[in-house]
C-alpha positions as CSV (number, residue, x, y, z in Angstrom):
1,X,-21.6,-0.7,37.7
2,X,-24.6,-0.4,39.5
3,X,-23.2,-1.6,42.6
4,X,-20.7,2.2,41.9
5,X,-23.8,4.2,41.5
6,X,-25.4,2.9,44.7
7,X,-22.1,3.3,47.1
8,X,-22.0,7.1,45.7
9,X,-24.7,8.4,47.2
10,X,-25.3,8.5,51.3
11,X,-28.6,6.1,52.1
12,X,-30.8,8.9,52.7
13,X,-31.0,10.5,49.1
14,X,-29.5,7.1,47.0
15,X,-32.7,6.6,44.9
16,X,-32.9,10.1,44.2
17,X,-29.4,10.5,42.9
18,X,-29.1,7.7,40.9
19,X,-32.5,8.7,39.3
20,X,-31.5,12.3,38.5
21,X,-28.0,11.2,37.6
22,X,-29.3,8.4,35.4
23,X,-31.9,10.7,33.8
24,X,-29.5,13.4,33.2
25,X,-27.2,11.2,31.3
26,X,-30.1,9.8,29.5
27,X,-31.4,13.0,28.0
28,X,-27.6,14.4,27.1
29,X,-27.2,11.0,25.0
30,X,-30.7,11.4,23.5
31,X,-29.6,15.1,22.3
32,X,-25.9,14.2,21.1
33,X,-26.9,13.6,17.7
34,X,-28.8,16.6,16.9
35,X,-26.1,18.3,18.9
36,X,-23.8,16.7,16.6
37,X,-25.5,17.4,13.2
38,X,-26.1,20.8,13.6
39,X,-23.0,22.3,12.6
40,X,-22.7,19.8,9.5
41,X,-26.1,21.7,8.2
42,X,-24.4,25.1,7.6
């Protein structure tokens, strides 16, 4: 998989886009369960 990520991006910006990318998934997944419980405590 990380061999996807890297061939994704153009040299120039690859670091950067994995990072943000990775990040970005990071913090949705860290959210998901409050996300997910939220409508359970009406």
């Amino acid at each position: 998989m990380p061999a996807t990520y890297a061939e994704r991006f153009p040299t120039q910006v690859r670091l950067s886009g994995m990072a943000v990318g990775t990040q970005f998934g990071f913090a949705v997944a860290g959210f998901a369960p409050l996300i997910e419980s939220a409508p359970m405590d009406k």
